[in-house]
mmCIF file of the N, C-alpha and C atoms, coordinates in Angstrom:
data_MODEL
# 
_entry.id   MODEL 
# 
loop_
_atom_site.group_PDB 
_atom_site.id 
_atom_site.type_symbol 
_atom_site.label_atom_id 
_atom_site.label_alt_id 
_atom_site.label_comp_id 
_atom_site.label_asym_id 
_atom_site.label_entity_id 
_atom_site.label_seq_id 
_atom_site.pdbx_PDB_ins_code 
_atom_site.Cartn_x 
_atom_site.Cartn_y 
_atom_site.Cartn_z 
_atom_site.occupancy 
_atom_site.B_iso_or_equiv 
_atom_site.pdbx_formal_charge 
_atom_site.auth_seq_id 
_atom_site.auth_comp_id 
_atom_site.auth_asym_id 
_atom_site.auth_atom_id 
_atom_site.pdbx_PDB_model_num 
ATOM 1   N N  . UNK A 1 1  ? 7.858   7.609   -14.859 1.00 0.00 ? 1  UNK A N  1 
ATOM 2   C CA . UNK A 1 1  ? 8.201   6.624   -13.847 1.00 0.00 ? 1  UNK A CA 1 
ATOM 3   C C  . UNK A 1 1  ? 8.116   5.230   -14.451 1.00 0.00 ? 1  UNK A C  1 
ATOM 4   N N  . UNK A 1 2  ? 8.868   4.109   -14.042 1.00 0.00 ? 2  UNK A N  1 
ATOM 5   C CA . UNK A 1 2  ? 8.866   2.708   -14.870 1.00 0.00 ? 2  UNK A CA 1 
ATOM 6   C C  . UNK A 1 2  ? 7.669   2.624   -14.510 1.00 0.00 ? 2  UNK A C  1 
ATOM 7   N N  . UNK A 1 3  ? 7.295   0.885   -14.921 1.00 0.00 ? 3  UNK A N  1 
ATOM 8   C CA . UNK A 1 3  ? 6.226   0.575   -14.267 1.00 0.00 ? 3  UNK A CA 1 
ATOM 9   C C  . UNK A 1 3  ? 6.454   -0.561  -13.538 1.00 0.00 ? 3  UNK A C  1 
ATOM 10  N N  . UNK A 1 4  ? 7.632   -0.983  -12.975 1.00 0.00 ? 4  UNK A N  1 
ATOM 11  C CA . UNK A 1 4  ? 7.654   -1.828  -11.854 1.00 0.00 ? 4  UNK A CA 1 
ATOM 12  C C  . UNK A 1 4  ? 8.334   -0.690  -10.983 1.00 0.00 ? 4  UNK A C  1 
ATOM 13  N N  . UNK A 1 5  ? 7.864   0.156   -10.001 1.00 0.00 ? 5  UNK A N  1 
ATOM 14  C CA . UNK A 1 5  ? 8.471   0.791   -9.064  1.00 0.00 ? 5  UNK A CA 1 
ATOM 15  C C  . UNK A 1 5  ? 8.157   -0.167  -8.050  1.00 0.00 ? 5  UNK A C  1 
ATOM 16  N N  . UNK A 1 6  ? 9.462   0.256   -7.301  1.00 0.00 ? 6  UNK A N  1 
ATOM 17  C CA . UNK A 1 6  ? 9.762   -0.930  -5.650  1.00 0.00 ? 6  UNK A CA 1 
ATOM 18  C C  . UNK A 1 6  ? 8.415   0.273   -5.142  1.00 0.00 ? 6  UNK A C  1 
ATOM 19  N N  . UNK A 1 7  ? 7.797   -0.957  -4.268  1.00 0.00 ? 7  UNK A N  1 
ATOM 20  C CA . UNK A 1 7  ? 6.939   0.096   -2.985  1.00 0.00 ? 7  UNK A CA 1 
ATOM 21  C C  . UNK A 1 7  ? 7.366   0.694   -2.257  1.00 0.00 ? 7  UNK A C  1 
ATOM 22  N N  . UNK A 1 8  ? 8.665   0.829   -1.538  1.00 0.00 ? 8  UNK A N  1 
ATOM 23  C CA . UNK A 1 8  ? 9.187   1.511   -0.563  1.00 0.00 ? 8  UNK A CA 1 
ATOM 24  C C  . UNK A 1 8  ? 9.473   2.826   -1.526  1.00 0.00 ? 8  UNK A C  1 
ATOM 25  N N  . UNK A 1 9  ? 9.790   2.704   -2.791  1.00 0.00 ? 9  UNK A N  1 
ATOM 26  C CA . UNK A 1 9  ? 10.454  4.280   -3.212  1.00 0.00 ? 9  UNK A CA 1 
ATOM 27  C C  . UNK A 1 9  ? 8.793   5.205   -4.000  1.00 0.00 ? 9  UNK A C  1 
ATOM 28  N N  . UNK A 1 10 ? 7.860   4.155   -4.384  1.00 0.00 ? 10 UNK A N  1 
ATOM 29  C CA . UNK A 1 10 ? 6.521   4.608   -4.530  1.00 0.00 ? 10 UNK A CA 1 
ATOM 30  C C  . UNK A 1 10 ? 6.131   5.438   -3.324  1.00 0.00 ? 10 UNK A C  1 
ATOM 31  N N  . UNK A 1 11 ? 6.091   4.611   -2.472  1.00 0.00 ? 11 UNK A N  1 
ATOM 32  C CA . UNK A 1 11 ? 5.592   5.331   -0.554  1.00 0.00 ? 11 UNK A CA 1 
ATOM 33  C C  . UNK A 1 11 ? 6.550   6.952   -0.404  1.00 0.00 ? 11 UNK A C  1 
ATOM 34  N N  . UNK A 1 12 ? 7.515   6.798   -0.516  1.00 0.00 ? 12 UNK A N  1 
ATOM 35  C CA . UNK A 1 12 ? 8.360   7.858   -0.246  1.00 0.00 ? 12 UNK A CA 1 
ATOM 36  C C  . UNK A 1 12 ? 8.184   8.994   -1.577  1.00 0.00 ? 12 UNK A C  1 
ATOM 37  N N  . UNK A 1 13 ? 7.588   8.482   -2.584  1.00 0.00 ? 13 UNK A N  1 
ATOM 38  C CA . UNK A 1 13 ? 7.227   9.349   -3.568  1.00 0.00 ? 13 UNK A CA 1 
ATOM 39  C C  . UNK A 1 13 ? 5.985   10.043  -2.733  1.00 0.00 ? 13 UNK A C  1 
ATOM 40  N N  . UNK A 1 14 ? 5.208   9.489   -2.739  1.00 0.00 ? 14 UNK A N  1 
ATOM 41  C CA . UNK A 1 14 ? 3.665   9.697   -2.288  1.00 0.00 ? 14 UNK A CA 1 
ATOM 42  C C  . UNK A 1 14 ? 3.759   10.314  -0.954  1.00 0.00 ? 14 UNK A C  1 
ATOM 43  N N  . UNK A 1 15 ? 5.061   10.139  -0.031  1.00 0.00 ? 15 UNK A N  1 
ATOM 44  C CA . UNK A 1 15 ? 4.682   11.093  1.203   1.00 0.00 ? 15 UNK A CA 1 
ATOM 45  C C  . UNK A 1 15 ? 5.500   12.545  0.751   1.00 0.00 ? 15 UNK A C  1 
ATOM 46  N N  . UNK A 1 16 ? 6.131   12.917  -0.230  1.00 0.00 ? 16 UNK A N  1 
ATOM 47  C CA . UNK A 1 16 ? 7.010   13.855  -0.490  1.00 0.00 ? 16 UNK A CA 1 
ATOM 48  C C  . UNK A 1 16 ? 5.654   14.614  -1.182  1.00 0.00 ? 16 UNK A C  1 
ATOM 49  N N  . UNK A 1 17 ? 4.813   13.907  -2.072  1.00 0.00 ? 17 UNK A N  1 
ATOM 50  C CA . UNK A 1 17 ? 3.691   14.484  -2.344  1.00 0.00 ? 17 UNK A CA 1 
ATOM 51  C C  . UNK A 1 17 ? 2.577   15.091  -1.314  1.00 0.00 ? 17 UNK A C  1 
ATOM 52  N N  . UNK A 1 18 ? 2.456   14.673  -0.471  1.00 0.00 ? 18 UNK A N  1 
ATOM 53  C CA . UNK A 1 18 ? 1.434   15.166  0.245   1.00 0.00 ? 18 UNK A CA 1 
ATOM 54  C C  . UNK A 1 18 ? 2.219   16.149  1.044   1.00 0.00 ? 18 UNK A C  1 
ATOM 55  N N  . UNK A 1 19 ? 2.973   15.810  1.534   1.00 0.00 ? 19 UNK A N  1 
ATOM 56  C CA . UNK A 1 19 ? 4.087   17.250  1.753   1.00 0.00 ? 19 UNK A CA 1 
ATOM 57  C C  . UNK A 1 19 ? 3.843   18.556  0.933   1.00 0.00 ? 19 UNK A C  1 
ATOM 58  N N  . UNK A 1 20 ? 4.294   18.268  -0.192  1.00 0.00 ? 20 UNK A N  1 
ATOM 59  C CA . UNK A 1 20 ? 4.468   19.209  -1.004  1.00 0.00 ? 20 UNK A CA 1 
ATOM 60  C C  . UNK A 1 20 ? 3.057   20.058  -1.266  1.00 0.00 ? 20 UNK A C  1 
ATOM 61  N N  . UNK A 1 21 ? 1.691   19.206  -1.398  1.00 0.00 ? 21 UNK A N  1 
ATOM 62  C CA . UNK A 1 21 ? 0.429   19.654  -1.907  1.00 0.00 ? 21 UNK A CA 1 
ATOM 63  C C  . UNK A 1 21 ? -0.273  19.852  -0.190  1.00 0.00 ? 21 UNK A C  1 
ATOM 64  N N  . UNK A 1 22 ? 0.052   19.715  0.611   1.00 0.00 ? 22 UNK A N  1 
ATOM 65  C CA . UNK A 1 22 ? -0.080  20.429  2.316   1.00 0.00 ? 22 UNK A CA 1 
ATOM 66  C C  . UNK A 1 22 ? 0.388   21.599  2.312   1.00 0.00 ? 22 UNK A C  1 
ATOM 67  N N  . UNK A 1 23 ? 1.344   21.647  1.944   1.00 0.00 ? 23 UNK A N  1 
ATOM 68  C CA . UNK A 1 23 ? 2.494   23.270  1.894   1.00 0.00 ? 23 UNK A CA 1 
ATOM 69  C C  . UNK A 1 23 ? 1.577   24.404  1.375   1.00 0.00 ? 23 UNK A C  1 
ATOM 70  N N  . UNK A 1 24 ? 0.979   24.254  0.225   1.00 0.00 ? 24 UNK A N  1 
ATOM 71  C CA . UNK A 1 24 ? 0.422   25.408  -0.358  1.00 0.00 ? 24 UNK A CA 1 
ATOM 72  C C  . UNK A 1 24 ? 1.072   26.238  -1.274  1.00 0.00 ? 24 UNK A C  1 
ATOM 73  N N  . UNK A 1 25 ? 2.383   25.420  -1.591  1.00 0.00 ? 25 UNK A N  1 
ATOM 74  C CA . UNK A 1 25 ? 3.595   26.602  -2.039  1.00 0.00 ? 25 UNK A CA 1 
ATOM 75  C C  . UNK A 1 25 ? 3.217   26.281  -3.671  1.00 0.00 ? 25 UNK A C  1 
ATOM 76  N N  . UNK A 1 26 ? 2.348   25.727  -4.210  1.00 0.00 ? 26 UNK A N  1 
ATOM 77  C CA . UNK A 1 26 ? 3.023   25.481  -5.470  1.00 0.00 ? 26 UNK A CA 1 
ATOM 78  C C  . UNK A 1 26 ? 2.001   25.589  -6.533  1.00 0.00 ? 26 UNK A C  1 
ATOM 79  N N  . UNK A 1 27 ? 1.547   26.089  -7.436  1.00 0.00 ? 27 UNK A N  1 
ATOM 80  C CA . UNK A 1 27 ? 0.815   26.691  -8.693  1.00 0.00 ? 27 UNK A CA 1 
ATOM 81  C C  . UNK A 1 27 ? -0.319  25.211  -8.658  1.00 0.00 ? 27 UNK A C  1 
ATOM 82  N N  . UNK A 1 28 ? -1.423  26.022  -9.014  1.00 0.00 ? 28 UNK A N  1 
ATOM 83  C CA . UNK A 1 28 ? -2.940  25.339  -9.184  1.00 0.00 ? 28 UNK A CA 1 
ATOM 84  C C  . UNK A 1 28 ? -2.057  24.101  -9.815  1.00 0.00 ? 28 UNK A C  1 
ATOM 85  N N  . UNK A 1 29 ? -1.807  24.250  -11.580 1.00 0.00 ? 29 UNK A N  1 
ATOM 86  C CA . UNK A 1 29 ? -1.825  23.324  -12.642 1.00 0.00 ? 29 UNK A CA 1 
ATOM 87  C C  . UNK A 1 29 ? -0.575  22.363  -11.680 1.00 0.00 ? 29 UNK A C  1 
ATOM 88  N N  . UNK A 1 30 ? 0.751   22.593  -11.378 1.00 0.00 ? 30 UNK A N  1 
ATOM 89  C CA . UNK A 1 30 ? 1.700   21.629  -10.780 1.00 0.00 ? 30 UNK A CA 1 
ATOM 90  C C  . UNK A 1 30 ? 0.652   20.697  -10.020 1.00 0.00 ? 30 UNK A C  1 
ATOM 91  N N  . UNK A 1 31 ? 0.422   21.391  -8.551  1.00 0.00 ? 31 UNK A N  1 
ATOM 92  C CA . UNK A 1 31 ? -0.644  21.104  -8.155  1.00 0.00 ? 31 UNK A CA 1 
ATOM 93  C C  . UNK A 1 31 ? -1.476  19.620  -7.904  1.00 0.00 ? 31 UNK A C  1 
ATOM 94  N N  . UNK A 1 32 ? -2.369  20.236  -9.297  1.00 0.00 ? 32 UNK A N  1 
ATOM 95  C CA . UNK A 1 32 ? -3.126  18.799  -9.825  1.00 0.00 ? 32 UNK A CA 1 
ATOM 96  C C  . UNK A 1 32 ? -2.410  17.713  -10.680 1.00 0.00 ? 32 UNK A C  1 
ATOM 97  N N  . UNK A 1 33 ? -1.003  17.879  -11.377 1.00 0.00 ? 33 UNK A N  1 
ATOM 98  C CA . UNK A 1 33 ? -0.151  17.112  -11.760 1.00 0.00 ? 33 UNK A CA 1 
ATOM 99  C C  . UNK A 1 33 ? 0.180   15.970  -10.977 1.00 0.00 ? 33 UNK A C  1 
ATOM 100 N N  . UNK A 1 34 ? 0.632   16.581  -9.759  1.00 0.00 ? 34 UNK A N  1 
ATOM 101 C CA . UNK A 1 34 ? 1.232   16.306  -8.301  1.00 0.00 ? 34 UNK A CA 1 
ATOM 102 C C  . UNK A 1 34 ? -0.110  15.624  -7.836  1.00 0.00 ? 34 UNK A C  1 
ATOM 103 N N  . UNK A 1 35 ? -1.382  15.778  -7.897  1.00 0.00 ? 35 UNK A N  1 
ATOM 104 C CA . UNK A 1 35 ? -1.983  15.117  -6.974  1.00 0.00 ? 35 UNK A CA 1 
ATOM 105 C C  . UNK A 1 35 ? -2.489  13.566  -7.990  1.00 0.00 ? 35 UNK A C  1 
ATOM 106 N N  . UNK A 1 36 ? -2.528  13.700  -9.153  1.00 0.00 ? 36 UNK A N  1 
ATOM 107 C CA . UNK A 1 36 ? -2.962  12.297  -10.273 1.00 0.00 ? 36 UNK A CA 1 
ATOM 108 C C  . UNK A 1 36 ? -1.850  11.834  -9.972  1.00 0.00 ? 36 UNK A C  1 
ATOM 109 N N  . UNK A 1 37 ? -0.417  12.125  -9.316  1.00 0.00 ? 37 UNK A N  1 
ATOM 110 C CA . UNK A 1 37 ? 0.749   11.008  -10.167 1.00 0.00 ? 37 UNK A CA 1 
ATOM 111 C C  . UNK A 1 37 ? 0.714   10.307  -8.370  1.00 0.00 ? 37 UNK A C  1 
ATOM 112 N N  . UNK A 1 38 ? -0.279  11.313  -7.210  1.00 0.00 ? 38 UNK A N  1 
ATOM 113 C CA . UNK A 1 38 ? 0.051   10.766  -5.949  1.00 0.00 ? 38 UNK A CA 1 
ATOM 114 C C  . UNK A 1 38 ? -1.450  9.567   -6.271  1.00 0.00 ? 38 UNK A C  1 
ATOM 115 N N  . UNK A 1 39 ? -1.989  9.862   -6.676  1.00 0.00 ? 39 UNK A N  1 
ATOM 116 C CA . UNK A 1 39 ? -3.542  9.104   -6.969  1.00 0.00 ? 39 UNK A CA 1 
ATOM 117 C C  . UNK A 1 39 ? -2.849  7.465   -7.313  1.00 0.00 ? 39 UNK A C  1 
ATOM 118 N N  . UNK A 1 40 ? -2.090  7.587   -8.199  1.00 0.00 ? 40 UNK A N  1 
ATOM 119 C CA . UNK A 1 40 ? -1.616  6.391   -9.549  1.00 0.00 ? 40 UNK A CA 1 
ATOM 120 C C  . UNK A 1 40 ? -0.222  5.674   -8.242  1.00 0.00 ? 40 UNK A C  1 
ATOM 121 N N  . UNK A 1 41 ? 0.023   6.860   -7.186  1.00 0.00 ? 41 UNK A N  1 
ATOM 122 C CA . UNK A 1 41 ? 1.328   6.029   -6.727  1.00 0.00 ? 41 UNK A CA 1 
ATOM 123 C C  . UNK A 1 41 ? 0.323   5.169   -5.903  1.00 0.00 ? 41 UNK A C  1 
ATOM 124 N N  . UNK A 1 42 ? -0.325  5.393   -5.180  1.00 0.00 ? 42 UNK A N  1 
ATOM 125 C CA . UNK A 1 42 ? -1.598  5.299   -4.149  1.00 0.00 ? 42 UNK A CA 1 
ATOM 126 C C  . UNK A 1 42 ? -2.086  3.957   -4.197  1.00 0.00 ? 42 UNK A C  1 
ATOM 127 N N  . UNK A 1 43 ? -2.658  3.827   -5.151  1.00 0.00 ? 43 UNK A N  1 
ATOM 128 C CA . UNK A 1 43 ? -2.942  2.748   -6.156  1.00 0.00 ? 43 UNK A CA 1 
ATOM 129 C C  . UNK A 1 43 ? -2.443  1.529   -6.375  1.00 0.00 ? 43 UNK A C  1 
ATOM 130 N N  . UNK A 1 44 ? -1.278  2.179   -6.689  1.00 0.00 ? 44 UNK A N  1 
ATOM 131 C CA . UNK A 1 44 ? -0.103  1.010   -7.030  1.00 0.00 ? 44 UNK A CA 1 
ATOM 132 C C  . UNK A 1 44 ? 0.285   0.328   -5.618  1.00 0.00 ? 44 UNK A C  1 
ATOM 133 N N  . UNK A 1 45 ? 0.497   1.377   -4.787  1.00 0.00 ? 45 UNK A N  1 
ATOM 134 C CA . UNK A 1 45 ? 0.924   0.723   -3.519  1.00 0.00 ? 45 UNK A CA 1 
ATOM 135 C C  . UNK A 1 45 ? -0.278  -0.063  -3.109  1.00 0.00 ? 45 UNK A C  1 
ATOM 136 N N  . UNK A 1 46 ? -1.290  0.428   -2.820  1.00 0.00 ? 46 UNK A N  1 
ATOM 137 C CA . UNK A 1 46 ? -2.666  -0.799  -2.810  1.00 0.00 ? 46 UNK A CA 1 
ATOM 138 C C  . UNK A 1 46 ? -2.587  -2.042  -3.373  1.00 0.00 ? 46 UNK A C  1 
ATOM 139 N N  . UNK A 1 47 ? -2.341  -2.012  -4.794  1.00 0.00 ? 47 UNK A N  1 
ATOM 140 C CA . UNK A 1 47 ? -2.274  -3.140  -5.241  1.00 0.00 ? 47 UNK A CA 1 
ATOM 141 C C  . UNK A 1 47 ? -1.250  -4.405  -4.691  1.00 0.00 ? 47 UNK A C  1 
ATOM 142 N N  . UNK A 1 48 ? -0.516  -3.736  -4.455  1.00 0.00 ? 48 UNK A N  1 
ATOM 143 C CA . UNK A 1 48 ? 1.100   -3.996  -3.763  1.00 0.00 ? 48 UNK A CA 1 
ATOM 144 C C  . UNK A 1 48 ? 0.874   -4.792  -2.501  1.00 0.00 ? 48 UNK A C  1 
ATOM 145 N N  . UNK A 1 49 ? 0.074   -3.953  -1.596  1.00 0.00 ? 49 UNK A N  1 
ATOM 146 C CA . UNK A 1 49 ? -0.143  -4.620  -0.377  1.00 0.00 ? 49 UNK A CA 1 
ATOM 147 C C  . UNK A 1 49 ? -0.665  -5.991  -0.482  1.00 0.00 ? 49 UNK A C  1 
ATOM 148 N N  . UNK A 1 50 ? -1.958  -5.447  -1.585  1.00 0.00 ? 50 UNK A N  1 
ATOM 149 C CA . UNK A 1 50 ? -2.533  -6.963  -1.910  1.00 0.00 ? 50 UNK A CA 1 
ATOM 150 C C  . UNK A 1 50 ? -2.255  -8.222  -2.188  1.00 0.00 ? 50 UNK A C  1 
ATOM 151 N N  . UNK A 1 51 ? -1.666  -7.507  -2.896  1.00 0.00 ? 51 UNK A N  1 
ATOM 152 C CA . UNK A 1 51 ? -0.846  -9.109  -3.513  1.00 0.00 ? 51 UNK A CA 1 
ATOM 153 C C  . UNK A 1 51 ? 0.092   -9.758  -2.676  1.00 0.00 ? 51 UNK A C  1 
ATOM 154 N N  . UNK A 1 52 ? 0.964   -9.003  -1.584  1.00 0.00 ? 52 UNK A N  1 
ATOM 155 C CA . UNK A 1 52 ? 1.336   -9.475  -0.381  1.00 0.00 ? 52 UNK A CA 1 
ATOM 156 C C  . UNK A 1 52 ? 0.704   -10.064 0.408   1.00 0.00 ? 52 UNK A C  1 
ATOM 157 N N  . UNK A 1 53 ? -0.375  -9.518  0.675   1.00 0.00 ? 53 UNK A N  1 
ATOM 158 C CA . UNK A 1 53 ? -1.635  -9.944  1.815   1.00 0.00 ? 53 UNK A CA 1 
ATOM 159 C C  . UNK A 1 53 ? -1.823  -11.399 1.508   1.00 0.00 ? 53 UNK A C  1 
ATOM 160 N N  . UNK A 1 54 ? -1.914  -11.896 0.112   1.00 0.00 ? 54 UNK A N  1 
ATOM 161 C CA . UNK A 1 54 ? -2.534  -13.112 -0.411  1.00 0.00 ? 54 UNK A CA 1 
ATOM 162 C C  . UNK A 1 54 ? -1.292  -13.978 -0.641  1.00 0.00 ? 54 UNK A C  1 
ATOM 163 N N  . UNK A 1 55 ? -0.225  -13.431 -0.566  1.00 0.00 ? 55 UNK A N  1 
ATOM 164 C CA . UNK A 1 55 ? 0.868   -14.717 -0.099  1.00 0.00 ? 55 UNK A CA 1 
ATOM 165 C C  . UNK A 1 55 ? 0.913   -15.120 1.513   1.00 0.00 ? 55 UNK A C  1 
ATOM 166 N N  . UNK A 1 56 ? 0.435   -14.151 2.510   1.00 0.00 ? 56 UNK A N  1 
ATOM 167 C CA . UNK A 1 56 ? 1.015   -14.710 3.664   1.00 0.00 ? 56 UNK A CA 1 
ATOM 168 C C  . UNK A 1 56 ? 0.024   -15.688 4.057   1.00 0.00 ? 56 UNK A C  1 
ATOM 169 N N  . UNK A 1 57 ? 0.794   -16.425 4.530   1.00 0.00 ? 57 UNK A N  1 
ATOM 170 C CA . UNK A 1 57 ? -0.131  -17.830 4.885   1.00 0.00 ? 57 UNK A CA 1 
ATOM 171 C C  . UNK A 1 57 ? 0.599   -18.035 6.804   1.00 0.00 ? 57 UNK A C  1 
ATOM 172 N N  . UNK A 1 58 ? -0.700  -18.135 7.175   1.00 0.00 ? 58 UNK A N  1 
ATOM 173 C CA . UNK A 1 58 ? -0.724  -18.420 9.015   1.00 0.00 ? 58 UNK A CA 1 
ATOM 174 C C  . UNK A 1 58 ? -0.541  -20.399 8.639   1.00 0.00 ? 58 UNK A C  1 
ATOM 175 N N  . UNK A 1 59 ? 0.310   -20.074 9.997   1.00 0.00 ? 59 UNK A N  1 
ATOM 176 C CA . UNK A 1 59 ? 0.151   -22.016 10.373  1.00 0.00 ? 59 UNK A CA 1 
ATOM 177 C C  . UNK A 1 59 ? -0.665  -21.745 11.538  1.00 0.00 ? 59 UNK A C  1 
ATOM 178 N N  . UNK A 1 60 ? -1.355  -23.201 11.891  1.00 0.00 ? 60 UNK A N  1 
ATOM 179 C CA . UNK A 1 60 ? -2.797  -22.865 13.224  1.00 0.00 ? 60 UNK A CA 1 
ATOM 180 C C  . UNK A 1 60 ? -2.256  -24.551 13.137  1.00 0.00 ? 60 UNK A C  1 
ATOM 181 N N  . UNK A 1 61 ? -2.300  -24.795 14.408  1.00 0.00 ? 61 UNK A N  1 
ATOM 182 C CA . UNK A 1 61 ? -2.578  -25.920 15.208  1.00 0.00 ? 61 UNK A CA 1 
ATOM 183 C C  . UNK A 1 61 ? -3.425  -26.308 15.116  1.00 0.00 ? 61 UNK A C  1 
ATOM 184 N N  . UNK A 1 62 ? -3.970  -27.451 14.917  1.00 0.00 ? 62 UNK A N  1 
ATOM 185 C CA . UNK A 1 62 ? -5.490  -28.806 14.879  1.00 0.00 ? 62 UNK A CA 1 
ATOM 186 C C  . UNK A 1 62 ? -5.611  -28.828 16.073  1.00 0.00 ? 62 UNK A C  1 
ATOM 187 N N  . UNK A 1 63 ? -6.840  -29.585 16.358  1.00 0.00 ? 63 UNK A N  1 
ATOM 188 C CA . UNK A 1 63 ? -7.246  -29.510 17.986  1.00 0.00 ? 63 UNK A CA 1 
ATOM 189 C C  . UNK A 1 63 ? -6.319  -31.335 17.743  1.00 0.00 ? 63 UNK A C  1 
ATOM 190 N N  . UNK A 1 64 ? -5.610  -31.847 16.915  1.00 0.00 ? 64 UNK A N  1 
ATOM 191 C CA . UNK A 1 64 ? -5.317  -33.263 16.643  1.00 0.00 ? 64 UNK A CA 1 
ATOM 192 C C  . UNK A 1 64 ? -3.835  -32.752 16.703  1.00 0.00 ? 64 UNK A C  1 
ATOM 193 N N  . UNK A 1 65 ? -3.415  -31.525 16.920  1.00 0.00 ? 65 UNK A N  1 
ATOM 194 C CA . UNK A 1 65 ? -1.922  -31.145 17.291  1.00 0.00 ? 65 UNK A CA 1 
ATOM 195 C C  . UNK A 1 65 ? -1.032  -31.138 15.873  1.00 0.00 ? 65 UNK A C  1 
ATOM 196 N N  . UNK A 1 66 ? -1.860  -31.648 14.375  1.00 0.00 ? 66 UNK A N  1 
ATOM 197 C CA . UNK A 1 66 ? -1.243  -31.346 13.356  1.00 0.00 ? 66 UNK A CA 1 
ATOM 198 C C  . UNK A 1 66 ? -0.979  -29.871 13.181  1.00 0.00 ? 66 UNK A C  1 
ATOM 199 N N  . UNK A 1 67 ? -0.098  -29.109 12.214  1.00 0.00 ? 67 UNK A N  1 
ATOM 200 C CA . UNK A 1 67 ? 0.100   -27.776 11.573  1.00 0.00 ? 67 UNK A CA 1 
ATOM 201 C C  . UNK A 1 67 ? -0.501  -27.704 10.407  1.00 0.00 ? 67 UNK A C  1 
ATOM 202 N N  . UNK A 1 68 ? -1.249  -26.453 9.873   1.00 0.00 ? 68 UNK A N  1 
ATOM 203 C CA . UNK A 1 68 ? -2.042  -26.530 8.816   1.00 0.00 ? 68 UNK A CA 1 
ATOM 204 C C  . UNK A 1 68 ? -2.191  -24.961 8.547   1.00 0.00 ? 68 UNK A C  1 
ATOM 205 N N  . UNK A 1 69 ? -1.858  -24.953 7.180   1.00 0.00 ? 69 UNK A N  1 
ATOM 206 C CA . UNK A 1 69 ? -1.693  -23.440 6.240   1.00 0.00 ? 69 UNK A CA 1 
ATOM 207 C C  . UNK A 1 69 ? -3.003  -23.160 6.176   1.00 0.00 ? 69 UNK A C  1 
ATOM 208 N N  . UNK A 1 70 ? -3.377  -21.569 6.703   1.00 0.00 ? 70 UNK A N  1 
ATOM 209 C CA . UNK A 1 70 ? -4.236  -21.179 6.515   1.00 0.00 ? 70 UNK A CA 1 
ATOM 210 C C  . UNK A 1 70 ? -3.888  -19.615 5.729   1.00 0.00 ? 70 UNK A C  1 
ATOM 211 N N  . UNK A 1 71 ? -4.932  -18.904 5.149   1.00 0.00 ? 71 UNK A N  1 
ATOM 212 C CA . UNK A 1 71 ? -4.711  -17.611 4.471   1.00 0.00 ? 71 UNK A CA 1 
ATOM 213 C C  . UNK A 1 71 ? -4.855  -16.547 5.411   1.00 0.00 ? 71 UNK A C  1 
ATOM 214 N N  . UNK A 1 72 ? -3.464  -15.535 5.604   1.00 0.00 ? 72 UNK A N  1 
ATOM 215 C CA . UNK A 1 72 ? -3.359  -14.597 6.832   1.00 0.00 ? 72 UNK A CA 1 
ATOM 216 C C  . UNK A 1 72 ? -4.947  -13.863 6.287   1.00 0.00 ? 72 UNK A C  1 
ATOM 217 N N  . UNK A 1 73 ? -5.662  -13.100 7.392   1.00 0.00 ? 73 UNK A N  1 
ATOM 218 C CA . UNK A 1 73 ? -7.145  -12.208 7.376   1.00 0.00 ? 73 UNK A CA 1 
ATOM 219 C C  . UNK A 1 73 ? -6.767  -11.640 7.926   1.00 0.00 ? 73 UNK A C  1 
ATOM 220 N N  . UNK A 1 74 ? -6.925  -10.482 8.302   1.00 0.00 ? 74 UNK A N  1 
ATOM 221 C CA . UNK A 1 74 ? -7.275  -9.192  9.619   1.00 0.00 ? 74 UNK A CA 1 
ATOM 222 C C  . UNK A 1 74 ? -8.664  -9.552  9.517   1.00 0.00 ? 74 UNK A C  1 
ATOM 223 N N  . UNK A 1 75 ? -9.148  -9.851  11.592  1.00 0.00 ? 75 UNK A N  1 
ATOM 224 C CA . UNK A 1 75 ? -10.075 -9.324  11.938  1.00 0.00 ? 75 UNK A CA 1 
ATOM 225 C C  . UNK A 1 75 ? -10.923 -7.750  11.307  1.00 0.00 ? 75 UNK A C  1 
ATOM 226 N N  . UNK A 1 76 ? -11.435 -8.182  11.684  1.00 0.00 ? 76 UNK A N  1 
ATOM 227 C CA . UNK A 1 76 ? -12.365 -6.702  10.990  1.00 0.00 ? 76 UNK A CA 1 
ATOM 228 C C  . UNK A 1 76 ? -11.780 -5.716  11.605  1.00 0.00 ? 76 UNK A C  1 
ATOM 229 N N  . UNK A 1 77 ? -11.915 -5.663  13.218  1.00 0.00 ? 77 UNK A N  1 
ATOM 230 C CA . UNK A 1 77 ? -11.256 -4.677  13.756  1.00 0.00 ? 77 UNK A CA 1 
ATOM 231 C C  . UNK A 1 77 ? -9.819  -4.230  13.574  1.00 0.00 ? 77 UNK A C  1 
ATOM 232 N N  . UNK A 1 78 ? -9.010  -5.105  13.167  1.00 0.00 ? 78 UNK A N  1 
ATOM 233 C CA . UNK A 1 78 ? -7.508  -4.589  12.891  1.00 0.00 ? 78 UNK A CA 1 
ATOM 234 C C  . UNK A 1 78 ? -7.743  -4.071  10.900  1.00 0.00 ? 78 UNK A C  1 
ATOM 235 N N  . UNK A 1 79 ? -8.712  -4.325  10.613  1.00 0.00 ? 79 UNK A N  1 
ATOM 236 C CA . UNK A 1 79 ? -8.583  -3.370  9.022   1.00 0.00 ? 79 UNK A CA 1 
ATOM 237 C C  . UNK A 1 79 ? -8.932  -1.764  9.353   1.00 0.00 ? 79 UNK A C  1 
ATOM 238 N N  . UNK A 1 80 ? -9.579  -1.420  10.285  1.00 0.00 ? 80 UNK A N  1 
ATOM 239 C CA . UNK A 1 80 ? -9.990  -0.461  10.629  1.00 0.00 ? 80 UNK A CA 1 
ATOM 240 C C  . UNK A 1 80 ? -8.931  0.744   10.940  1.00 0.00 ? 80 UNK A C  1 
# 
């Protein structure tokens, strides 16, 4: 696999994997092949998110009615 894969075709790798290793259909050794390359897609997509996460920037209103860039967070409860 390159090593800049788009995330959308990583994701669709990684759900064809868990598909496939849910099924039961397919030899021990494939298997565990199939589950390191879903580990490494996994990963990658993590990283992926991240680095998204840390571009989005919220605008918030001043109580002085200026606009001002702040760094998007999830509440605790929406990481959950």
């Amino acid at each position: 696999m390159t090593e800049e894969l788009k995330f959308e075709k990583a994701l669709e790798r990684l759900e064809k994997i868990v598909e496939e290793l849910e099924s039961g259909n397919i030899p021990l050794e494939e298997a565990l092949k199939k589950y390191e390359e879903g580990v490494r897609l996994s990963r990658a997509c993590s990283e992926k998110l991240t680095q998204a996460e840390k571009k989005i920037e919220v605008l918030t209103k001043t109580l002085g009615g200026a606009l001002k860039r702040e760094p998007f967070e999830l509440d605790e409860k929406e990481k959950e």
